[in-house]
VOGU-3710 file (C-alpha; in Angstrom, 3 decimals, decimal comma):
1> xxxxxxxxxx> 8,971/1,576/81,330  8,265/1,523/85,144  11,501/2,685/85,753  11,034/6,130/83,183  7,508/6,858/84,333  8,969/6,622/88,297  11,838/8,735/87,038  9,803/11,494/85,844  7,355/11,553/88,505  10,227/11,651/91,351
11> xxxxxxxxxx> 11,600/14,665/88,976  8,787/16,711/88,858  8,222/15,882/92,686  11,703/17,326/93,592  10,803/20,591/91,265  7,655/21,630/93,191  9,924/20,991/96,526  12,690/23,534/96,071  10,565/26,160/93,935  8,242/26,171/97,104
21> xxxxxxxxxx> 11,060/26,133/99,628  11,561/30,074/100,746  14,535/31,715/99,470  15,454/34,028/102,570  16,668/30,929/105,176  20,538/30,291/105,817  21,786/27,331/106,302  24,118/25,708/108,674  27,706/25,604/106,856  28,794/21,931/106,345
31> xxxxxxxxxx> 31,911/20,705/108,770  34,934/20,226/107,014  36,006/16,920/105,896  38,639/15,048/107,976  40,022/14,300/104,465  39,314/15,927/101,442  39,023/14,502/98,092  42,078/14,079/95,779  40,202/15,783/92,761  36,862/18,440/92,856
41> xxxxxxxxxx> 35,069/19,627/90,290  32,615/22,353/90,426  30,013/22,960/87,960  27,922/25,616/87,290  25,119/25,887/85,607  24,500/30,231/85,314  20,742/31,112/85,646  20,100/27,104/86,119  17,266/26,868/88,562  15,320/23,962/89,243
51> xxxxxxxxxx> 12,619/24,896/86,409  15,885/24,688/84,477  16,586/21,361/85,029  13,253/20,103/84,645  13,169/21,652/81,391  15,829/20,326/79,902  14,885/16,621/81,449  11,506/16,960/79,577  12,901/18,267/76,684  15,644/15,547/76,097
61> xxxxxxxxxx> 14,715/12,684/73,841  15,466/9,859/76,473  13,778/12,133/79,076  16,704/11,300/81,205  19,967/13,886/83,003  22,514/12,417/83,871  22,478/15,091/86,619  19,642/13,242/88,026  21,327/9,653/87,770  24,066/11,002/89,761
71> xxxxxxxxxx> 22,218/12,660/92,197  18,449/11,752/92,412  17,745/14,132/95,910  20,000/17,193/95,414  20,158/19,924/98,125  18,967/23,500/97,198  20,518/26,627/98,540  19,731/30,378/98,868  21,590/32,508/96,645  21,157/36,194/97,427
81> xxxxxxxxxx> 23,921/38,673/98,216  25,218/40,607/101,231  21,982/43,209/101,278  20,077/40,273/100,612  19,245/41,655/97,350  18,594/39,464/94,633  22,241/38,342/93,333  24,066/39,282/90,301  26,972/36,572/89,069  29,383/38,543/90,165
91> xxxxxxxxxx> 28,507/38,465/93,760  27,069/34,829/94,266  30,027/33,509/92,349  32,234/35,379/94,439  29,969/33,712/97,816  30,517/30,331/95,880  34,663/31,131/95,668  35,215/32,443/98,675  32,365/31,638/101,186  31,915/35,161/101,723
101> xxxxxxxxxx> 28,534/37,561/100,613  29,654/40,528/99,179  27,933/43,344/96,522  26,707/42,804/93,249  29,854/43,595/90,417  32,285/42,387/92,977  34,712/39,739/91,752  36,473/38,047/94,995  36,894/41,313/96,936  34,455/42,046/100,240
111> xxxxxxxxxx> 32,344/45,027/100,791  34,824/46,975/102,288  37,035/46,268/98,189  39,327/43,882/100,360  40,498/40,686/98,549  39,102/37,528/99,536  40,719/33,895/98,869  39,328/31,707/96,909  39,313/28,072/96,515  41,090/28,436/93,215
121> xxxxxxxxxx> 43,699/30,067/94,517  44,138/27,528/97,767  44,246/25,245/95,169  46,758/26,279/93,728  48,840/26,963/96,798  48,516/23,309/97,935  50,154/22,480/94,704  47,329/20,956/92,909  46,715/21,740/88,749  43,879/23,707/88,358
131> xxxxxxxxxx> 40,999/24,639/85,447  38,724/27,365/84,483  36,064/26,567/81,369  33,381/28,286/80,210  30,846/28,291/77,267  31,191/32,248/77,057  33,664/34,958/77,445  35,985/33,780/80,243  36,353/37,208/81,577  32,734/37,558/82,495
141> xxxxxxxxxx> 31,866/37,240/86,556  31,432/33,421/87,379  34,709/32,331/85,759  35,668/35,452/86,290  36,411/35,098/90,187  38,499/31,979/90,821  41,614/33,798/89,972  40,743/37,878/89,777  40,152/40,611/92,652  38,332/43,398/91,645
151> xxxxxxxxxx> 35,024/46,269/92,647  33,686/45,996/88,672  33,007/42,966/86,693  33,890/44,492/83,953  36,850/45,166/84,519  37,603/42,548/81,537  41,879/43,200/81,326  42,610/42,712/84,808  40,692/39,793/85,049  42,436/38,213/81,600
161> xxxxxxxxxx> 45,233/39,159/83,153  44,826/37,350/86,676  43,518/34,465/84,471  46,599/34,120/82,368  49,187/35,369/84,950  48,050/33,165/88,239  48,782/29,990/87,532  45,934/28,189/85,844  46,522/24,976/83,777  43,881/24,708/81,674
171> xxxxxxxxxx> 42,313/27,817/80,332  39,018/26,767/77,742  36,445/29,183/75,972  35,385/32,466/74,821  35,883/35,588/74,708  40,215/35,969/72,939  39,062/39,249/72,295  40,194/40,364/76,169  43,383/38,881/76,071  44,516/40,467/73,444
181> xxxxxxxxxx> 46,188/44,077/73,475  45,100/47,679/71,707  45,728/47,375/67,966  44,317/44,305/67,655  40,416/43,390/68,863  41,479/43,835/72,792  40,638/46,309/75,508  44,303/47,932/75,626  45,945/45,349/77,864  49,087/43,343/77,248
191> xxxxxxxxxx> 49,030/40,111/73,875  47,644/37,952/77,110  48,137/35,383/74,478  51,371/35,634/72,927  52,872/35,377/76,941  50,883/32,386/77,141  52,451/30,650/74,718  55,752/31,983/75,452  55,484/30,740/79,393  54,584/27,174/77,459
201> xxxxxxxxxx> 51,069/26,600/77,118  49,432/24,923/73,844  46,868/26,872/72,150  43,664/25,627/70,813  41,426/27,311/68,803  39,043/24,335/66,767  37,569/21,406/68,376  39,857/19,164/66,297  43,050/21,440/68,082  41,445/20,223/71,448
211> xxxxxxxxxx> 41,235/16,740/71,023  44,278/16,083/69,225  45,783/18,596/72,045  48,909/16,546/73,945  49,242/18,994/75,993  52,818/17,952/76,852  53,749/20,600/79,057  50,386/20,270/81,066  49,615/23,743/80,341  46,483/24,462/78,014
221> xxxxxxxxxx> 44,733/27,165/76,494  42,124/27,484/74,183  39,379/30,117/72,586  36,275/29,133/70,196  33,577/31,713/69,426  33,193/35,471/70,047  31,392/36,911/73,765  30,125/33,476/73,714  30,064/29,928/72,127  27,963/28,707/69,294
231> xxxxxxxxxx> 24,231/27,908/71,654  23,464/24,099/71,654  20,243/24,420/70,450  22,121/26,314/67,129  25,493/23,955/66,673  23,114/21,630/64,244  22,357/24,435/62,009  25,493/26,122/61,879  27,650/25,327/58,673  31,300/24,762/59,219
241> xxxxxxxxxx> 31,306/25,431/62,797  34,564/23,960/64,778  34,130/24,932/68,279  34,298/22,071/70,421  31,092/21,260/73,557  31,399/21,587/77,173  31,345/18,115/77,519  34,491/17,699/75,424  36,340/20,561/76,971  35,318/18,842/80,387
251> xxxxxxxxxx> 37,102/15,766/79,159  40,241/17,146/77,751  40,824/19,644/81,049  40,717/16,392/83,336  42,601/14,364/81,067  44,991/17,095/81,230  44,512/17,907/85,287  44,446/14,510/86,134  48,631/14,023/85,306  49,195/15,851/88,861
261> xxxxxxxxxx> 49,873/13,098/91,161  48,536/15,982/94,038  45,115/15,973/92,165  43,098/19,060/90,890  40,604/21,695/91,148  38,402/22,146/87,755  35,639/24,809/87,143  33,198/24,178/84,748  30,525/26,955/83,773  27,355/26,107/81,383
271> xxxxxxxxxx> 27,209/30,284/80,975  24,651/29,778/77,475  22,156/29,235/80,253  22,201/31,936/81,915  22,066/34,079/78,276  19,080/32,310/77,201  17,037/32,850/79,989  17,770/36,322/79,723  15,937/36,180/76,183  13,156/33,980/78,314
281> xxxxxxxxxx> 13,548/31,680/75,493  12,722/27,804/76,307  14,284/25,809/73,269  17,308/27,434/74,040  17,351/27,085/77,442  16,198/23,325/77,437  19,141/22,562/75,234  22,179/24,147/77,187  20,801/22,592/79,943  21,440/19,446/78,009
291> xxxxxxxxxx> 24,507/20,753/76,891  25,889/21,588/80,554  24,439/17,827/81,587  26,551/15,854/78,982  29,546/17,988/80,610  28,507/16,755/84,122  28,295/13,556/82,821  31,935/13,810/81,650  32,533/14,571/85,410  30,601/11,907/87,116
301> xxxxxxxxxx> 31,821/9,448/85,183  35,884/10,187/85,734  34,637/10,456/89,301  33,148/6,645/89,535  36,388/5,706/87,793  38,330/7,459/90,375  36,759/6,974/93,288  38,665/10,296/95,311  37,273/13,260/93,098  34,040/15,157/94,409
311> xxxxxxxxxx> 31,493/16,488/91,998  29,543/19,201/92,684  26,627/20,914/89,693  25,121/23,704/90,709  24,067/27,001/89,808  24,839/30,605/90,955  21,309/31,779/90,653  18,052/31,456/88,013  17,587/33,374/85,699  13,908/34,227/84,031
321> xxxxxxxxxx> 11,516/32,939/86,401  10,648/29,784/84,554  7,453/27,737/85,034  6,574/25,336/83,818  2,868/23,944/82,791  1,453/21,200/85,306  -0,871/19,287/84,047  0,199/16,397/82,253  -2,109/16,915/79,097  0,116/20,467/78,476
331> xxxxxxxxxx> 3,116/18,741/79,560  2,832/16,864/76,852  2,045/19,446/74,052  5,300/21,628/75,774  7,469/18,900/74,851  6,217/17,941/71,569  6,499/21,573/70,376  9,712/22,464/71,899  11,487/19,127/70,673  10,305/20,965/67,011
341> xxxxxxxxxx> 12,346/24,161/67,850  15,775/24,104/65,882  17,070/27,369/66,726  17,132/30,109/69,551  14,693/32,946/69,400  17,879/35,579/68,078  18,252/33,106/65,090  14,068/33,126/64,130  14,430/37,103/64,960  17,637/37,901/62,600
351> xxxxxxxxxx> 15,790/36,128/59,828  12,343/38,396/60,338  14,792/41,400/60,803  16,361/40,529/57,077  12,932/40,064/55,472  12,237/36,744/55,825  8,263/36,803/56,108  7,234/35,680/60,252  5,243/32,848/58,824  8,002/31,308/57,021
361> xxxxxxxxxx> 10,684/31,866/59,985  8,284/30,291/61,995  7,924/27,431/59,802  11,210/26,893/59,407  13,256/27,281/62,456  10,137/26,119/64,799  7,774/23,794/62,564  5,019/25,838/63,411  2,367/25,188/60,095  -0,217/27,669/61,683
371> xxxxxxxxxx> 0,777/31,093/63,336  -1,889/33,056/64,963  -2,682/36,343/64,066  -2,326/36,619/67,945  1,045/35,361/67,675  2,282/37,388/64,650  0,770/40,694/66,181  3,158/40,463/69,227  5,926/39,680/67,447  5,242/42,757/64,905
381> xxxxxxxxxx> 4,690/45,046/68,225  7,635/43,697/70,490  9,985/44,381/67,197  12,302/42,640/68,959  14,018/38,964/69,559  11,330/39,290/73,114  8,679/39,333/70,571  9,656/35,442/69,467  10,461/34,317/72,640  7,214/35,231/74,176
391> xxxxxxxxxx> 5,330/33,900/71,056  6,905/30,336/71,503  6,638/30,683/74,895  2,943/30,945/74,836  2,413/28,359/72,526  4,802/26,176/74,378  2,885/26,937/77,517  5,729/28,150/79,446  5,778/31,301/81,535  8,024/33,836/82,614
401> xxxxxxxxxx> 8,331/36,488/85,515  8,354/39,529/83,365  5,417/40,333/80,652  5,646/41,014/77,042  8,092/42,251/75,191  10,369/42,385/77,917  13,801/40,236/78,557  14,511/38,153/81,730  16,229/39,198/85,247  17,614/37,233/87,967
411> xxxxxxxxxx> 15,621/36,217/90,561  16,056/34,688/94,222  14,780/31,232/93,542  16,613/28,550/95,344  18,710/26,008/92,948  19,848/22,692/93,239  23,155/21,339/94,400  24,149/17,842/92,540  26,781/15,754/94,314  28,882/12,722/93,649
421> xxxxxxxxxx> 32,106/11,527/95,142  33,686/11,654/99,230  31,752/14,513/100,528  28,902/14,496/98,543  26,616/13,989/101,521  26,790/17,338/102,860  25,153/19,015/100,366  21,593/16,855/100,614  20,390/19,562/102,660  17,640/21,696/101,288
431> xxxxxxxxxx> 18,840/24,617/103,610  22,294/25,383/102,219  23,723/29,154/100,755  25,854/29,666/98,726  28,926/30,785/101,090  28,392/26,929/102,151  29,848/25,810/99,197  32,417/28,433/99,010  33,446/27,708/102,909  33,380/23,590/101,734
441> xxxxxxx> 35,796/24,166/99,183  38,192/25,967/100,773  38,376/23,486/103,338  38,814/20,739/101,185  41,083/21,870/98,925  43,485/22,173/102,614  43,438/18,440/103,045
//
């Protein structure tokens, strides 16, 4: 018991540091490493900041992350983009690729359009396997620019296409849809897919694919789910569902990586955080931040077993401005009401929306026995999924940087930088950017 209570304490200790820490300092970018590790993997939490984490730690049942475990005094770096503007994905995973700041919507390129190199691609130069996963469409930005150069993010084909063209091993999660031609459900490129198969990869498309996957030609691909995968907080309630988790996509693309006697360079992106915060909604939110942990957990644990693979977790910005109640008394009562949530805010929202009366959604997806009429009034005038989210969000005591009825943005909070594994020291510093990162991998990758 000594050992939780210290646990939590030391958590919520290391939240108030790097929320108070200011956002606007650069840090010093870490020396190279004389030798870099056999094996990295980078993980990244989108819209994870350090209110994030906390969350989801309170949240969990054992009150314990493994992210934590592994790292107990993370670093925290500065994540805004060339103008200093607060960043999109686009351009702070494109700083966290490349070590370069460049504009929001830019995917590897700098501000003059010119393509930058990424670790990813170094990678793959050197000769070692490579991954890219993600729990939504793996087109969007942050898995979007290990492998693509372009001025627009959504430029979806040409990133599918630099994705399935470049190289990559293991290709895991959403989003088919984009590699798949006109005629079909695709954007009008080339059957992305069909080529994929043809050049010898195994596709996946059910969890039970994934693990049985051999994988005999060390070339995998697989897609689960539409934009994005089923939410963590919804997988329970969802009948029939065969997508597989993070964590089990984490596994499989190092079992997989892990053949190549030069090592490997996986990517890893909890992107159902990022989503949720967007909705400002704090069940959700808590849970993919469980989710993404279990996957980290995947990683730290090959990496103790290995003992020459680097983990990094970290995030590319937050998302929602998060905080989170302080005294220990509401604490408490944010916990035991959140643990009650069993579904996102869109889920309680679609059920009002098809005539389901707010009481009874309430009741049923959130255990809530006694709405206010406080409660029901703003979700009748937000007539929208915000309307939920800020209802829970009150009761929960939680709080957001935006006011009623309206979604979540970005912001330029620092986040946290987890490490494990030779290397891991440099990123203890609570004065790192992200081009630190992006300037660490490329260097170790060379080794």
């Amino acid at each position: 018991m000594f050992v939780r209570k210290t646990r939590v304490a030391l958590s919520a200790c290391l939240l108030i540091v790097l929320m108070a820490v200011p956002s606007a300092g650069k840090g010093k970018p870490p020396p190279p490493p004389a030798s870099g590790p056999k094996n990295i993997i980078l993980l990244i939490g989108d819209g994870m900041g350090p209110a994030q984490v906390e969350l989801g730690h309170l949240v969990d049942p054992d009150q314990e992350l493994s992210l934590a475990s592994m790292d107990p005094l993370p670093g925290a770096m500065t994540t805004n983009n060339y103008y200093d503007e607060t960043t999109d994905s686009a351009a702070s995973g494109t700083a966290l690729a490349t070590g370069v700041k460049s504009y929001n919507g830019a995917i590897s390129v700098d501000i003059d359009n010119n393509p930058l190199e990424t670790a990813w691609e170094r990678a793959e130069s050197k000769g070692k396997s490579t991954g890219i996963l993600s729990s939504v469409f793996l087109t969007d930005a942050t898995p979007g620019v290990w492998a693509a150069h372009t001025a627009n993010r959504s430029d979806y084909t040409e990133i599918a296409i630099a994705e399935a063209r470049r190289g990559v091993e293991v290709l895991l999660g959403a989003g088919q849809k984009y590699f798949l031609p006109q005629g079909a459900i695709g954007t009008g490129g080339p059957d992305l897919v069909q080529e994929m198969q043809d050049s010898g990869y195994e596709l996946v498309r059910k969890d039970s694919e994934l693990l049985a996957a051999p994988a005999s030609a060390n070339k995998l691909v697989g897609f689960f789910g539409g934009d994005a995968m089923t939410y963590a907080l919804n997988r329970p309630i969802k009948e029939g569902l065969t997508e597989p988790t993070l964590a089990q996509m984490t596994s499989k693309a190092i079992e997989v990586l892990n053949r190549d006697p030069e090592g490997f360079f996986l990517v890893v992106e909890g992107g159902a955080i990022d989503l949720l915060g967007h909705k400002l909604d704090p069940a959700g939110v808590a849970a993919d931040v469980a989710a993404f942990d279990a996957a980290a957990d995947v990683a730290w644990q090959f990496a103790k077993t290995s003992g020459n693979t680097l983990v990094i977790a970290t995030a590319d910005h937050e998302t929602g401005g998060l905080k989170l109640p302080s005294e220990r008394r509401d604490v408490n009562a944010m916990v035991s009401f959140l643990r009650g949530v069993k579904a996102t805010t869109g889920i309680i929202w679609k059920d009002i929306q098809g005539g389901t009366p707010i009481k009874e959604a309430l009741l049923t997806h959130a255990g809530i026995t006694n709405p206010t009429q406080a409660e029901i009034d703003l979700i009748q005038s937000c007539d929208s999924t915000s309307g939920v989210s800020d209802a829970l969000s009150l009761r929960a005591g939680v709080s957001w940087g935006w006011g009623p009825c309206e979604g979540g943005h970005h912001t330029p909070t620092k986040v946290p930088v987890y490490a494990f594994g030779p290397g891991a020291t440099t990123f203890d510093s609570t004065a790192l950017d992200n081009t630190d990162i992006g300037k660490y991998l490329l260097a170790a990758v060379s080794r």
